[in-house]
N, C-alpha and C positions, 0 to 999 in steps of 0.2 A: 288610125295609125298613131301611134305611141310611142316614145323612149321611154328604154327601160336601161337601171343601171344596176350591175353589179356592185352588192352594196359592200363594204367595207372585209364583213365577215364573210363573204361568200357564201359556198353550200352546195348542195345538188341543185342543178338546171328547175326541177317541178316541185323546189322548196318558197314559199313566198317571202320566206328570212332571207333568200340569197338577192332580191332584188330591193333596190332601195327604196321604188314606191309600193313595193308589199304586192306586186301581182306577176304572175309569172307570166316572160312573152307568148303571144300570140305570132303566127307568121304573118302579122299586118304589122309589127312593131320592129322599132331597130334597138338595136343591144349597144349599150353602151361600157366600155370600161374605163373605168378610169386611174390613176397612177395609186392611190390608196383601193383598190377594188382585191377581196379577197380571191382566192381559189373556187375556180366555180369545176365542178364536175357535171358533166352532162351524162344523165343517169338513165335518164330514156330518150325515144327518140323526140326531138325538138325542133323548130320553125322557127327562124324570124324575116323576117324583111330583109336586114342589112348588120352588120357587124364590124363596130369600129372599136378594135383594142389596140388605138394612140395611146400611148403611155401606160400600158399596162403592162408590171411588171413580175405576175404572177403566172398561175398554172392553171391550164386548160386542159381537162382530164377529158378523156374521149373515148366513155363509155356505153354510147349510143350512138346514132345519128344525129350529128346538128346539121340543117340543111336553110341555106340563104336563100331567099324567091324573091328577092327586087333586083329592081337595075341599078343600084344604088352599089357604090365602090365598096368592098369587101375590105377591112385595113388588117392587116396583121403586124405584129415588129420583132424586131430580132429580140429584145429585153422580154420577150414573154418565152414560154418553156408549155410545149403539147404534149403531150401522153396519152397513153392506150392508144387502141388500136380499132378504133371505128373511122366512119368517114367525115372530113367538112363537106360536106356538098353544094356546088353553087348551082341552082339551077335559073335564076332571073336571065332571061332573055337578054343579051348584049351588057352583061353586069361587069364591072370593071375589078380586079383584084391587085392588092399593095401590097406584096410580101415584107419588104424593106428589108430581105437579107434574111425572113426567118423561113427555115426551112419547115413545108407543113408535109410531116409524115401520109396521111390519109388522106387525099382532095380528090374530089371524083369531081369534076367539070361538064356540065352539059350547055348547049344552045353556042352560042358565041360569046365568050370571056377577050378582053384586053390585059 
């Protein structure tokens, strides 16, 4: 397990310029963004662990699947902007999710979510 951060310039999800240590997540890894993290478009289908975009005030393009598989908190916020028309999908067994007011168009939920 690894963090992986959205790097500055963003990019497509299966570009290794869109993360800041140069390797693109695994679904054993959590995704990080941060308050300077570019646009990232999720271009194919994708996995990670867990996903915390605290402070991030960019655009999450939603052109495949992105799908979560830990039980670790799911963070969304209102200061971010989703698009297209694929799924977030949680699927970690008792995973807990943080909207903070932002509304996510596409979320398919499996197992038990808080």
């Amino acid at each position: 397990m690894a963090t992986r951060t959205i790097s500055n310039a963003g990019g497509n999800y299966n570009a290794v310029g869109a993360w800041v240590e140069g390797i693109v997540p695994t679904s054993a890894d959590d995704v990080v963004a941060t308050a300077t993290s570019g646009q990232l478009t999720v271009n194919v289908s994708s996995a990670a662990r867990s996903f915390d975009f605290t402070n991030y005030v960019n655009t999450l393009t939603m052109n495949a699947v992105l799908t979560a598989s830990g039980v670790a908190t799911q963070t969304f916020v209102s200061g971010m902007t989703i698009t297209g028309t694929n799924n977030i999908q949680l699927t970690g067994a008792a995973a807990a999710i943080t909207t903070n007011g932002k509304l996510i168009p596409n979320l398919l939920l499996t197992n038990n979510k808080t």
